[in-house]
PDB file of N, CA, C, O and CB in Angstrom:
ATOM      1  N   UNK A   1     115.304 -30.424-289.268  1.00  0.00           N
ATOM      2  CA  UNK A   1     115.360 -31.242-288.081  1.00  0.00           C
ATOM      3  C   UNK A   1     116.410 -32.338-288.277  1.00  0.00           C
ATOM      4  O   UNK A   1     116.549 -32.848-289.389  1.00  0.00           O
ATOM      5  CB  UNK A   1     113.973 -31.847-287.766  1.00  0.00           C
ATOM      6  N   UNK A   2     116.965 -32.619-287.497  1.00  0.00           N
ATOM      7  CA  UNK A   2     118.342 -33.418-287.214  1.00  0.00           C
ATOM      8  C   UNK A   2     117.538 -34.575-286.650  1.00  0.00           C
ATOM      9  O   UNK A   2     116.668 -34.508-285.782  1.00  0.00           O
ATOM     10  CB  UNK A   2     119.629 -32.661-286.056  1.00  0.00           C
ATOM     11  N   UNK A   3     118.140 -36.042-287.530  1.00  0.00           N
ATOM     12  CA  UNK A   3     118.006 -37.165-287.007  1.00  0.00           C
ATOM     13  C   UNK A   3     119.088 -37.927-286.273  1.00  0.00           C
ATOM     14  O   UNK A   3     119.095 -39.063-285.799  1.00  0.00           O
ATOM     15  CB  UNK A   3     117.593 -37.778-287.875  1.00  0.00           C
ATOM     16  N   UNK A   4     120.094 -36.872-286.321  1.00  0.00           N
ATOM     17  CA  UNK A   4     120.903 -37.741-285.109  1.00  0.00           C
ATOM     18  C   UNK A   4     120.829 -37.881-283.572  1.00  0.00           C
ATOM     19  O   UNK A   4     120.764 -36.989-282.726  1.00  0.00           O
ATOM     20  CB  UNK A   4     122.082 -37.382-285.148  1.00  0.00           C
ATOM     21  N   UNK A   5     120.854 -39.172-283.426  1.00  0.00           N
ATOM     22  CA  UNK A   5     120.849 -38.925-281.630  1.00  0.00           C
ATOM     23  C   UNK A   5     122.009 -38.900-281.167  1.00  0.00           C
ATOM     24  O   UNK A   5     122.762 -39.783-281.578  1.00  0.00           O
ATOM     25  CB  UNK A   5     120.178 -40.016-280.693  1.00  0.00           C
ATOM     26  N   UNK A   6     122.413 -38.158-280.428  1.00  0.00           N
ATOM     27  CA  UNK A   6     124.006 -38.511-279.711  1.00  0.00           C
ATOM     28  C   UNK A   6     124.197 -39.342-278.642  1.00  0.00           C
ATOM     29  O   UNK A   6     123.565 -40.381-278.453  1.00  0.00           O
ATOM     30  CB  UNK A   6     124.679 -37.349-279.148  1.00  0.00           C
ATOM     31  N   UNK A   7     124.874 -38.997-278.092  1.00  0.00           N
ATOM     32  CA  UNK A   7     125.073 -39.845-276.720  1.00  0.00           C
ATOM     33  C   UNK A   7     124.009 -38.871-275.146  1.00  0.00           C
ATOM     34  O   UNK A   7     123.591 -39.448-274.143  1.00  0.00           O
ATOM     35  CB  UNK A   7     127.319 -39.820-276.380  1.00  0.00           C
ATOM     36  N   UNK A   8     123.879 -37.640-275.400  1.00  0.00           N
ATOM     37  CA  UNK A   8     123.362 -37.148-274.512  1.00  0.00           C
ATOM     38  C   UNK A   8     121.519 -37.209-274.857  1.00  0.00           C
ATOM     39  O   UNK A   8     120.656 -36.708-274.137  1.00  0.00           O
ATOM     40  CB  UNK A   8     124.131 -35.780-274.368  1.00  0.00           C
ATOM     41  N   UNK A   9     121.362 -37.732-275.747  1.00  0.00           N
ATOM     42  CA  UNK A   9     119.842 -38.300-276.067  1.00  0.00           C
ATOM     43  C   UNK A   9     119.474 -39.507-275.720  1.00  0.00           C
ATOM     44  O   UNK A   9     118.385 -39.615-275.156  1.00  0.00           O
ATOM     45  CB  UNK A   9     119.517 -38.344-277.383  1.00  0.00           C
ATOM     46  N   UNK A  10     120.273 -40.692-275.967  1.00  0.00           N
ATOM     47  CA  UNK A  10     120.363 -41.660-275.386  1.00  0.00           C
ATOM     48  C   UNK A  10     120.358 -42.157-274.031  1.00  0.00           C
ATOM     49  O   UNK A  10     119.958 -43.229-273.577  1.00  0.00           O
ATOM     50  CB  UNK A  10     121.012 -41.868-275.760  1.00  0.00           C
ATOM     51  N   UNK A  11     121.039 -40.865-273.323  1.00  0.00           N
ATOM     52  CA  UNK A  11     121.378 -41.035-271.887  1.00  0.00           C
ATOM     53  C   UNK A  11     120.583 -40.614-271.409  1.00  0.00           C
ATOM     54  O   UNK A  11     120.727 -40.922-270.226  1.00  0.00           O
ATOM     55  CB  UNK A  11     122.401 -40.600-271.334  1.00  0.00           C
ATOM     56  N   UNK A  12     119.468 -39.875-271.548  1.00  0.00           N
ATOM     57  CA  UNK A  12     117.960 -38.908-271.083  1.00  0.00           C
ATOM     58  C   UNK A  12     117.131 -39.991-271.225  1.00  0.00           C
ATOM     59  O   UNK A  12     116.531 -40.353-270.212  1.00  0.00           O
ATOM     60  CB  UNK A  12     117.338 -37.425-272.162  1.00  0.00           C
ATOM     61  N   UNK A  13     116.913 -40.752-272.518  1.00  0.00           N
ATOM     62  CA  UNK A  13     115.773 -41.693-272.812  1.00  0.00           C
ATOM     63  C   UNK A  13     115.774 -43.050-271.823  1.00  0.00           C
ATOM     64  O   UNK A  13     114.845 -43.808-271.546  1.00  0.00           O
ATOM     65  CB  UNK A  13     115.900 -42.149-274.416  1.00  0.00           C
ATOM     66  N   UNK A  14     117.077 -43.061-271.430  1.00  0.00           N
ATOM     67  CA  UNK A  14     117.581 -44.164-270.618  1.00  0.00           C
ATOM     68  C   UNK A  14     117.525 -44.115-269.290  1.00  0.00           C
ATOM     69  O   UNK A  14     117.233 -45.130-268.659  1.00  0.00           O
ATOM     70  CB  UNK A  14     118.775 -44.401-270.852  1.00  0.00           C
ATOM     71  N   UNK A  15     117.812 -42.859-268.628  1.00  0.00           N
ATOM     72  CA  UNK A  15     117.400 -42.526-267.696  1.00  0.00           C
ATOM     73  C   UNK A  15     115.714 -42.425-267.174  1.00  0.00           C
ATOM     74  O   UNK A  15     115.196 -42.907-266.167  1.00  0.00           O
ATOM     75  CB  UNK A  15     118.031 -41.600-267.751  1.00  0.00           C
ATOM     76  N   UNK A  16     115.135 -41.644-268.228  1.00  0.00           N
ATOM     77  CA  UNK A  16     113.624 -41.494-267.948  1.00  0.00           C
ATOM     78  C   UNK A  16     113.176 -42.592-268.267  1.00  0.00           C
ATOM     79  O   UNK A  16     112.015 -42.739-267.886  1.00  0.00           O
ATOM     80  CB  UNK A  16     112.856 -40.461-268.623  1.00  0.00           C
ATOM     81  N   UNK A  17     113.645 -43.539-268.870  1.00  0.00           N
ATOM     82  CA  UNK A  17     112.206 -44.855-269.263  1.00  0.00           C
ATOM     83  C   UNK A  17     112.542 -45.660-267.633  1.00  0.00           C
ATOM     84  O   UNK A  17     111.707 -46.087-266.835  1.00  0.00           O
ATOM     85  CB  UNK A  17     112.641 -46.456-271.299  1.00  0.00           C
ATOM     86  N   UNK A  18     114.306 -45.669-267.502  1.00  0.00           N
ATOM     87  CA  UNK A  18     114.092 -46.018-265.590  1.00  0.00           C
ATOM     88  C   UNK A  18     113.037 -45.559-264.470  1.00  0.00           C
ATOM     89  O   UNK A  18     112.280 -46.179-263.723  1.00  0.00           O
ATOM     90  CB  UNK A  18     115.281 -45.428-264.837  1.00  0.00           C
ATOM     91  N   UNK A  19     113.337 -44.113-264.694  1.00  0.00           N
ATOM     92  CA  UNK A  19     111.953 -43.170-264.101  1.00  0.00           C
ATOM     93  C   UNK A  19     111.188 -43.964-263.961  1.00  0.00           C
ATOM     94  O   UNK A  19     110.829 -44.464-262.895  1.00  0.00           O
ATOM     95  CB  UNK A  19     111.230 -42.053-264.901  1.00  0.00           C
ATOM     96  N   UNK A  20     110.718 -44.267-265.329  1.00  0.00           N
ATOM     97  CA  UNK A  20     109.230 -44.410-265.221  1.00  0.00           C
ATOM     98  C   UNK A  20     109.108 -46.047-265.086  1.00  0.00           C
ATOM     99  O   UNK A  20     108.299 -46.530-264.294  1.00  0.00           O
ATOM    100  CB  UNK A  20     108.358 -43.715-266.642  1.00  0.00           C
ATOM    101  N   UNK A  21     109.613 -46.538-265.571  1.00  0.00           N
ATOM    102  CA  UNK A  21     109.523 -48.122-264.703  1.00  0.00           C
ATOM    103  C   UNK A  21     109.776 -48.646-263.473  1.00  0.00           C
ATOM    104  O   UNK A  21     109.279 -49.697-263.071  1.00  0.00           O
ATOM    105  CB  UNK A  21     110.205 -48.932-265.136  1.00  0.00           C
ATOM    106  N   UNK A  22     110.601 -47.893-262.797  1.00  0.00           N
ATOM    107  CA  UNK A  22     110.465 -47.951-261.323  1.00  0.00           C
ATOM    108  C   UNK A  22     109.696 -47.233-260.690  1.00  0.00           C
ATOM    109  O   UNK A  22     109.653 -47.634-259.527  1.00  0.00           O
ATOM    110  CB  UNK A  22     111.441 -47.763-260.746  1.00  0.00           C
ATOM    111  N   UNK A  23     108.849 -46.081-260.909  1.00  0.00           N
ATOM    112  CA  UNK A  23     107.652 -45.235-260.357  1.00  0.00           C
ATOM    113  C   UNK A  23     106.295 -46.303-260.836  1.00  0.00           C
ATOM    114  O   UNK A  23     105.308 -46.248-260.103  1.00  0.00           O
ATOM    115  CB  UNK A  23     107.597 -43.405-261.200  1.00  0.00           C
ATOM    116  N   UNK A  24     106.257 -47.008-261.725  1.00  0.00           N
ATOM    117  CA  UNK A  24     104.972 -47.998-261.978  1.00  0.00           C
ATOM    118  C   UNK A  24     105.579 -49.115-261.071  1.00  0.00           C
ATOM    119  O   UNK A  24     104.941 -49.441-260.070  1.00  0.00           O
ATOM    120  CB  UNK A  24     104.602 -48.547-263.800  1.00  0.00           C
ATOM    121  N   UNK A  25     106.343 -49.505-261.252  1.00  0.00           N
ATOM    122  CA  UNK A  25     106.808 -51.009-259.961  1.00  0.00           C
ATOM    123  C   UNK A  25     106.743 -50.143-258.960  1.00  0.00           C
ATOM    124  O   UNK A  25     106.056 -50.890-258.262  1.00  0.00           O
ATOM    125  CB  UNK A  25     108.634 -52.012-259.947  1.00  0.00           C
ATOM    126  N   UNK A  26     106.834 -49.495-258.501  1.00  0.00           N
ATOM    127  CA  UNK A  26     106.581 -49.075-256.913  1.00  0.00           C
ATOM    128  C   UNK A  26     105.215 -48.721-256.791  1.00  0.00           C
ATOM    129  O   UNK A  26     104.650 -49.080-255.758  1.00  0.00           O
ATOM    130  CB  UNK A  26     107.473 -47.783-256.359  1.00  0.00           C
ATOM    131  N   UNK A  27     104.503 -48.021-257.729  1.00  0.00           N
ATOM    132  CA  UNK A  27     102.600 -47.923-257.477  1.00  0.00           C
ATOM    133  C   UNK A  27     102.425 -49.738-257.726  1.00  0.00           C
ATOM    134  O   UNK A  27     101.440 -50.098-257.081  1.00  0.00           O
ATOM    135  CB  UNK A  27     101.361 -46.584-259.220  1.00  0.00           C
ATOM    136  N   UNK A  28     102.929 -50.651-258.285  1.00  0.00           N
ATOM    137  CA  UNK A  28     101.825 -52.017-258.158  1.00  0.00           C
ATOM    138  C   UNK A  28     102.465 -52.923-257.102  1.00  0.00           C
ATOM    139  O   UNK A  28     101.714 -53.625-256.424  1.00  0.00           O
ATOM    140  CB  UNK A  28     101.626 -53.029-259.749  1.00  0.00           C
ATOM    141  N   UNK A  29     103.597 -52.961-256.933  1.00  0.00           N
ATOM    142  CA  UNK A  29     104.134 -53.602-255.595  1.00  0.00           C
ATOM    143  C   UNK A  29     103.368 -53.254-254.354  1.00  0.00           C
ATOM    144  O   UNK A  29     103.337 -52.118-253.882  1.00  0.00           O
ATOM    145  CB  UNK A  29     105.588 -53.170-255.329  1.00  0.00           C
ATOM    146  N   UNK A  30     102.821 -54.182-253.910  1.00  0.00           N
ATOM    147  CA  UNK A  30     102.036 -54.480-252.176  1.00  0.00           C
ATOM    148  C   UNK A  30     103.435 -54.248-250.762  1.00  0.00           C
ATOM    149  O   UNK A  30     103.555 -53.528-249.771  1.00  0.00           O
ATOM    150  CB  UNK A  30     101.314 -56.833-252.092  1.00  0.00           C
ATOM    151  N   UNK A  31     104.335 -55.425-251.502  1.00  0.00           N
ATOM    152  CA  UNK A  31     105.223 -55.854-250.324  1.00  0.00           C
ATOM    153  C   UNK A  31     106.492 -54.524-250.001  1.00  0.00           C
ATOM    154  O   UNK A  31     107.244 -53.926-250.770  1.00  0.00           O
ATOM    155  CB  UNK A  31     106.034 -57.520-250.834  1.00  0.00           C
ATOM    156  N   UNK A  32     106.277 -54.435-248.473  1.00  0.00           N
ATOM    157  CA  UNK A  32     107.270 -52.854-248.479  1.00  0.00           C
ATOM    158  C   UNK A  32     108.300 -53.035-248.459  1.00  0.00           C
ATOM    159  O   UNK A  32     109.034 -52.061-248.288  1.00  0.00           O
ATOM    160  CB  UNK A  32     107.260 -51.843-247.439  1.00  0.00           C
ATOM    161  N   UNK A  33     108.771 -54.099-248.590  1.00  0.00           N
ATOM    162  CA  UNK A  33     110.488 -54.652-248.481  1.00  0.00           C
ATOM    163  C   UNK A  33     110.656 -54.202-250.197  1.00  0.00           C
ATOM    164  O   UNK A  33     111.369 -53.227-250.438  1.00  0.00           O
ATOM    165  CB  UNK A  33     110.849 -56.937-247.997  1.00  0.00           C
ATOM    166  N   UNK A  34     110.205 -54.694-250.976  1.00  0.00           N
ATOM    167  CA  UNK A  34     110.555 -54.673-252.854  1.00  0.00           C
ATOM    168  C   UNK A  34     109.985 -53.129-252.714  1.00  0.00           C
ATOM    169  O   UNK A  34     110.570 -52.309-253.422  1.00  0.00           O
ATOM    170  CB  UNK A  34     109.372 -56.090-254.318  1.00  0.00           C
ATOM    171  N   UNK A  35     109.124 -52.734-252.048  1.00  0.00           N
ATOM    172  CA  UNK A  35     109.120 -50.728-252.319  1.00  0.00           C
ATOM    173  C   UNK A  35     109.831 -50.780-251.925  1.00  0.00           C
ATOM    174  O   UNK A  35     110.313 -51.450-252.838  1.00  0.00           O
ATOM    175  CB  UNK A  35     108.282 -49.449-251.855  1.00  0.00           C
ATOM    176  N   UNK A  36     110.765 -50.695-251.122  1.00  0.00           N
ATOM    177  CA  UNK A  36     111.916 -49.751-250.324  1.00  0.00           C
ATOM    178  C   UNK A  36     113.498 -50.332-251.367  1.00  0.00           C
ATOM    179  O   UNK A  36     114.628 -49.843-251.341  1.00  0.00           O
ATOM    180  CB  UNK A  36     112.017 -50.337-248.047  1.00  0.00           C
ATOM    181  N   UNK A  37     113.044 -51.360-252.085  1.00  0.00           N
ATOM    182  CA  UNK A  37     114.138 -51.671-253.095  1.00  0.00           C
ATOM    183  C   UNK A  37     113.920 -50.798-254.500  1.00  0.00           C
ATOM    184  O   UNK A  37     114.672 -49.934-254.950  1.00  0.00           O
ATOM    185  CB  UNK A  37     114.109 -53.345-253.427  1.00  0.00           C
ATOM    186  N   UNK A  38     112.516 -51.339-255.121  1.00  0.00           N
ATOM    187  CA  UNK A  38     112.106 -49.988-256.348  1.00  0.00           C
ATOM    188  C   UNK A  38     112.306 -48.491-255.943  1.00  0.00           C
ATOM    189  O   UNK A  38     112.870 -47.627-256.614  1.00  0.00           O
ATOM    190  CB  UNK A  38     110.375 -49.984-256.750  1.00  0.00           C
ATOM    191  N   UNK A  39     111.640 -48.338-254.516  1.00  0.00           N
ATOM    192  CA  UNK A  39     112.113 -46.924-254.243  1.00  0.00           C
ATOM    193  C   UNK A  39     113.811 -46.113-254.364  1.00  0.00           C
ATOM    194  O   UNK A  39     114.043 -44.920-254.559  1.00  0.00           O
ATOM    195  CB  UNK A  39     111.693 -46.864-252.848  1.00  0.00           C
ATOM    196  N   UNK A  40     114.623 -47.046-254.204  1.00  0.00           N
ATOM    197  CA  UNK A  40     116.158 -46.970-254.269  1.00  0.00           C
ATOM    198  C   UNK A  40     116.519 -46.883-255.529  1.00  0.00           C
ATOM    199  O   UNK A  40     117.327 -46.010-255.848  1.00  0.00           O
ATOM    200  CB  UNK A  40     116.887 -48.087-253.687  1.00  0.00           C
ATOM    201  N   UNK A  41     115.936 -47.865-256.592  1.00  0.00           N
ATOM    202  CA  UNK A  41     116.414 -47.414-258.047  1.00  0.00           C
ATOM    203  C   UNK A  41     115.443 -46.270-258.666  1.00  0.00           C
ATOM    204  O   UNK A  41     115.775 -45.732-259.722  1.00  0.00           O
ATOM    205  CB  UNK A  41     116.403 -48.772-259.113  1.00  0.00           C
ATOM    206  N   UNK A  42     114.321 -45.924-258.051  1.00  0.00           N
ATOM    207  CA  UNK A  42     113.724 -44.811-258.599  1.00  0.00           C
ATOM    208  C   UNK A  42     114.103 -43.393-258.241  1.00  0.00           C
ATOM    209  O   UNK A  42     113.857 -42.310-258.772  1.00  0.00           O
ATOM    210  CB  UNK A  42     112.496 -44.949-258.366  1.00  0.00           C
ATOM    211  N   UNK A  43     114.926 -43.828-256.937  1.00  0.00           N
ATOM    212  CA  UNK A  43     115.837 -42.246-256.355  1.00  0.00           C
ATOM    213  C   UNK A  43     117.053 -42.423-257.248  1.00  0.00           C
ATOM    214  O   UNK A  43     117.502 -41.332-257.599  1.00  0.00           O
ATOM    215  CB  UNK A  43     116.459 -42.138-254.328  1.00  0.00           C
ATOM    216  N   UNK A  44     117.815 -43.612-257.786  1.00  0.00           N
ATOM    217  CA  UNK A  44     118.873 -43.297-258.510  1.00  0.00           C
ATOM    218  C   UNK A  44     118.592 -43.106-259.602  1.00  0.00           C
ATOM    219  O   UNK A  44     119.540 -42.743-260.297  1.00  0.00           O
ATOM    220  CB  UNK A  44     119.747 -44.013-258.501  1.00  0.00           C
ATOM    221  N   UNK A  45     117.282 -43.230-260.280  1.00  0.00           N
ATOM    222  CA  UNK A  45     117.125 -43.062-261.865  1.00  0.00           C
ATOM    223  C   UNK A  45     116.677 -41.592-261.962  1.00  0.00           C
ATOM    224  O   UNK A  45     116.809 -40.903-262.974  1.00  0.00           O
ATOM    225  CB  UNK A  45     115.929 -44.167-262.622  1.00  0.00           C
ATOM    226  N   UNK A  46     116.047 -41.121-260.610  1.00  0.00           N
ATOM    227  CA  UNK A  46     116.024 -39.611-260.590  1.00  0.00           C
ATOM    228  C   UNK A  46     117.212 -38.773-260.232  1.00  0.00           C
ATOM    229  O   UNK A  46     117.213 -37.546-260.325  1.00  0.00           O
ATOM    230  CB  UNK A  46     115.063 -39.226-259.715  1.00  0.00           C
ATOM    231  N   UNK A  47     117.999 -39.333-259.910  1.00  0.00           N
ATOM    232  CA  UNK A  47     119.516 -38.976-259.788  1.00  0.00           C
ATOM    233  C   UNK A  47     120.515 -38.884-261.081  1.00  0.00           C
ATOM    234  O   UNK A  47     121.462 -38.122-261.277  1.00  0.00           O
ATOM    235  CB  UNK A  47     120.113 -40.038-258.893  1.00  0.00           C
ATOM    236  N   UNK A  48     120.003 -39.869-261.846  1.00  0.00           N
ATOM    237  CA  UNK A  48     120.801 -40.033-263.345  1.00  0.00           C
ATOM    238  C   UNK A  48     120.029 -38.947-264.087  1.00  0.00           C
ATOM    239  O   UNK A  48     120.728 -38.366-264.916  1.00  0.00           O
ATOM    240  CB  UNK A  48     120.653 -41.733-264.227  1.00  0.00           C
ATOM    241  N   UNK A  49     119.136 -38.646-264.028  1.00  0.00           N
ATOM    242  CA  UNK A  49     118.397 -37.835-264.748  1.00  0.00           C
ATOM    243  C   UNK A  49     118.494 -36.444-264.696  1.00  0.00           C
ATOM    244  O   UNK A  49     118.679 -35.568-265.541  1.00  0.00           O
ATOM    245  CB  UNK A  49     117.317 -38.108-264.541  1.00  0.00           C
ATOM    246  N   UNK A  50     118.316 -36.465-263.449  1.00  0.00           N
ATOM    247  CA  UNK A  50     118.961 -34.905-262.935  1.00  0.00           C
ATOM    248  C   UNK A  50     120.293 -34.343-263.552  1.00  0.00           C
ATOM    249  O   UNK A  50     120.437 -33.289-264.171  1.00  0.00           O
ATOM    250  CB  UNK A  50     119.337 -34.953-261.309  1.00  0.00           C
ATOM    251  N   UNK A  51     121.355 -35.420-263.197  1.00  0.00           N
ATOM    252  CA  UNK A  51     122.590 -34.800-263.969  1.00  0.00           C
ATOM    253  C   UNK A  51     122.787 -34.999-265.208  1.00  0.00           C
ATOM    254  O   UNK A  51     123.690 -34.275-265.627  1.00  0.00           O
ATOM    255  CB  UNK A  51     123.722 -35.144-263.524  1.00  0.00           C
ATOM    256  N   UNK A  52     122.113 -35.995-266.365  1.00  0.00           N
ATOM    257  CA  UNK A  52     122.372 -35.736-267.421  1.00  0.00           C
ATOM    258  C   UNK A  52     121.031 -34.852-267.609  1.00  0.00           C
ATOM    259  O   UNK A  52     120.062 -35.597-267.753  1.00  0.00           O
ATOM    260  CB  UNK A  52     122.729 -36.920-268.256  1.00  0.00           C
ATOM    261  N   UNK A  53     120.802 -33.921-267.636  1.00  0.00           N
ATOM    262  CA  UNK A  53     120.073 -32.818-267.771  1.00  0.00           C
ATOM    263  C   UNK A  53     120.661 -31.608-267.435  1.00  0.00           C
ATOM    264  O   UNK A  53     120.360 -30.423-267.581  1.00  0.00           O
ATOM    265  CB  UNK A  53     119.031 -32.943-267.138  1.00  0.00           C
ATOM    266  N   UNK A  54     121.551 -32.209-266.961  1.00  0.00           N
ATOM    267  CA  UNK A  54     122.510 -30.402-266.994  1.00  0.00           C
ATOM    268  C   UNK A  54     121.982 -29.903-265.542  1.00  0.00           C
ATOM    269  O   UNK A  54     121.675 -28.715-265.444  1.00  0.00           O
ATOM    270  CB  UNK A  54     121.802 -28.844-268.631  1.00  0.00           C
ATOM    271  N   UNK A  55     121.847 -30.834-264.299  1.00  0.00           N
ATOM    272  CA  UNK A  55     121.390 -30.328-263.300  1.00  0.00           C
ATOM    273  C   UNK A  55     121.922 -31.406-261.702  1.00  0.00           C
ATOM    274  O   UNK A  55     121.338 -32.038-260.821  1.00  0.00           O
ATOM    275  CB  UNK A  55     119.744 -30.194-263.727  1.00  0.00           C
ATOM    276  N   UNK A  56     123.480 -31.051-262.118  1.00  0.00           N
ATOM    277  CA  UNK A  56     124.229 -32.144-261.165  1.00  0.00           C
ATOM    278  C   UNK A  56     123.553 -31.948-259.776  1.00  0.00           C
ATOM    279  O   UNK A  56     122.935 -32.794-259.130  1.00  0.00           O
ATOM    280  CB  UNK A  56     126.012 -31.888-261.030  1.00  0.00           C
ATOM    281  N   UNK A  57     123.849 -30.425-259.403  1.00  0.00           N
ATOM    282  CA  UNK A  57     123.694 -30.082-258.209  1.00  0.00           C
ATOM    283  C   UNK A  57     122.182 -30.649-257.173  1.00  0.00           C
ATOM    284  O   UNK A  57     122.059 -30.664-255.948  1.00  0.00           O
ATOM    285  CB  UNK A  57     123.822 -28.621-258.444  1.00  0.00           C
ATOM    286  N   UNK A  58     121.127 -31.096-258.346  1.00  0.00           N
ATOM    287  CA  UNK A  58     119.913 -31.271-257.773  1.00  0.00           C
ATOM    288  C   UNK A  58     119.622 -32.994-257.595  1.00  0.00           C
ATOM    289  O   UNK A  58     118.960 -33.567-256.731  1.00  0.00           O
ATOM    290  CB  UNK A  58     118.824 -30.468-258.732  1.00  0.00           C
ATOM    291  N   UNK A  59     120.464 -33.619-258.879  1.00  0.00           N
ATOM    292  CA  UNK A  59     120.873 -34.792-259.025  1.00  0.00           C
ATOM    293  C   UNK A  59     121.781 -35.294-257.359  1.00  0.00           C
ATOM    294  O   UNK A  59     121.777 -36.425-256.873  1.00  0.00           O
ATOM    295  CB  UNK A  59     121.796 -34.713-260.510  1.00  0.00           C
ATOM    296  N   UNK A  60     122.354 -34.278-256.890  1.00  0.00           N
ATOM    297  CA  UNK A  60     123.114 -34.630-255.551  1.00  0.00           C
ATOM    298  C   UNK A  60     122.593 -34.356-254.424  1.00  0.00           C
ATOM    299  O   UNK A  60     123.198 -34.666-253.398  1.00  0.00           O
ATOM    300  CB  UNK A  60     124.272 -34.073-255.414  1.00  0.00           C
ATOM    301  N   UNK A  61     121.410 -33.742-254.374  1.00  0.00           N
ATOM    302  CA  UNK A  61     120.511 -33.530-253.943  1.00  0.00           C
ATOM    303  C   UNK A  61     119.497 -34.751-253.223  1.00  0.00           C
ATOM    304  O   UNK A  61     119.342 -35.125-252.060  1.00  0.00           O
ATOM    305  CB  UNK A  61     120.153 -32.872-254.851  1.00  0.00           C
ATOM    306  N   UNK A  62     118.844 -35.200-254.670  1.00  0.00           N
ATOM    307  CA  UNK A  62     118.122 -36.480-254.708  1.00  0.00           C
ATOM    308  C   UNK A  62     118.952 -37.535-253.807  1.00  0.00           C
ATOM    309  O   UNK A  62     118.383 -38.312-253.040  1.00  0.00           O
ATOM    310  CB  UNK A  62     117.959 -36.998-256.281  1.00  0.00           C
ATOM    311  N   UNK A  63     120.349 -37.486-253.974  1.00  0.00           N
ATOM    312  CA  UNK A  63     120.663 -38.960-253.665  1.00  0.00           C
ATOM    313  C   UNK A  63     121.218 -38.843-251.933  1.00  0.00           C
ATOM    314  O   UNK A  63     121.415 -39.819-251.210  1.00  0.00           O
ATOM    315  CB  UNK A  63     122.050 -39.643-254.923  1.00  0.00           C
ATOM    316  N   UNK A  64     121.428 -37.126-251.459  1.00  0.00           N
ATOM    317  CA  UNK A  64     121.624 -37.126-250.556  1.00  0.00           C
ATOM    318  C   UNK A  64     120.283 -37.708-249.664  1.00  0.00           C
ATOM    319  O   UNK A  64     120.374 -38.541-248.762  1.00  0.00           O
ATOM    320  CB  UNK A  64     122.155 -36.003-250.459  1.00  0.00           C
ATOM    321  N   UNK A  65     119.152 -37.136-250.085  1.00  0.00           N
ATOM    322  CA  UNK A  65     117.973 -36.989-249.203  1.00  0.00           C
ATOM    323  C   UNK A  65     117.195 -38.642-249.716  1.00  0.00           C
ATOM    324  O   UNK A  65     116.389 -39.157-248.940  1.00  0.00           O
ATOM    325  CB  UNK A  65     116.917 -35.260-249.628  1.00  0.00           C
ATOM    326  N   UNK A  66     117.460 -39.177-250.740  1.00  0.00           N
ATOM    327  CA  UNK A  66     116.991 -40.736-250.861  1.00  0.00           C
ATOM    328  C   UNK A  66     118.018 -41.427-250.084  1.00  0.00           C
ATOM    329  O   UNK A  66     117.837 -42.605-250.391  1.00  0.00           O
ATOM    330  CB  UNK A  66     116.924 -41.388-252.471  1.00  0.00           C
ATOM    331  N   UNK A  67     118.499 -41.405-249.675  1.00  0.00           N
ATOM    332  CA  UNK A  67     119.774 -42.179-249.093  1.00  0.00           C
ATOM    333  C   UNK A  67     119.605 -41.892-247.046  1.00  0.00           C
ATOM    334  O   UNK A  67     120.065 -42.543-246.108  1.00  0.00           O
ATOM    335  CB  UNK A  67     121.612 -41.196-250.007  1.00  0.00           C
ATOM    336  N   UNK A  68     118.793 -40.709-247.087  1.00  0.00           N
ATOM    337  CA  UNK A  68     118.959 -40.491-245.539  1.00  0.00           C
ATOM    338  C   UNK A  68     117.408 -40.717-245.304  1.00  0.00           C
ATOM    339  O   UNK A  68     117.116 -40.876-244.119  1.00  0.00           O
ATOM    340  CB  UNK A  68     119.658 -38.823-244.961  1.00  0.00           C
ATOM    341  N   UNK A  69     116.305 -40.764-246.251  1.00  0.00           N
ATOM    342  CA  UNK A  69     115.015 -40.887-245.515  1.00  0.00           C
ATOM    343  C   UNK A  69     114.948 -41.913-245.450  1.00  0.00           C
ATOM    344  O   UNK A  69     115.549 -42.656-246.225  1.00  0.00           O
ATOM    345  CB  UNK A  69     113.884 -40.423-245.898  1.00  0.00           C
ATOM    346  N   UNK A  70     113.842 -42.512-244.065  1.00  0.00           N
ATOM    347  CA  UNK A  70     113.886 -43.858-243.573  1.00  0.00           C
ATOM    348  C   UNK A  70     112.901 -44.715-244.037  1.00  0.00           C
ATOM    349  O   UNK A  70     111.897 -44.039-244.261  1.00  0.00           O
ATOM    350  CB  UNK A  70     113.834 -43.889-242.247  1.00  0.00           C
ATOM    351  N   UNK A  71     112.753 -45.655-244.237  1.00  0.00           N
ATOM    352  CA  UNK A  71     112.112 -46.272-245.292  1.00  0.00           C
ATOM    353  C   UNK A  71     111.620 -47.674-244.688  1.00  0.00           C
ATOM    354  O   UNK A  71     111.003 -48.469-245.398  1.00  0.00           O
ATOM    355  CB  UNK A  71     113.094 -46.393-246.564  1.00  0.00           C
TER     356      UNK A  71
END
């Protein structure tokens, strides 16, 4: 087993810990103005994630359809 991390390990861990800190700030936030702001970095951290995963096309996806639903 290899203890190196590269740059494309780094960029997954970085992406998903966004994931997941903006999916918990958006379940404890009340006020829908700061959801509809957490909701925006949780569509782009699912957007970063998507493409460093080797999955641009779905990554462009996310940001088309977070970007057009109304909020």
């Amino acid at each position: 087993m290899n203890a190196d991390m590269t740059l494309d390990d780094v960029l997954v861990a970085a992406s998903l810990l966004l994931v997941t800190a903006a999916a918990t700030a958006a379940v404890l936030n009340r006020d829908p103005a700061r959801q509809a702001v957490v909701l925006s970095l949780l569509g782009l951290g699912l957007a970063t994630a998507f493409t460093v995963l080797q999955a641009p096309d779905v990554g462009l996806s996310q940001l088309g359809v977070g970007s057009a639903s109304p909020r």
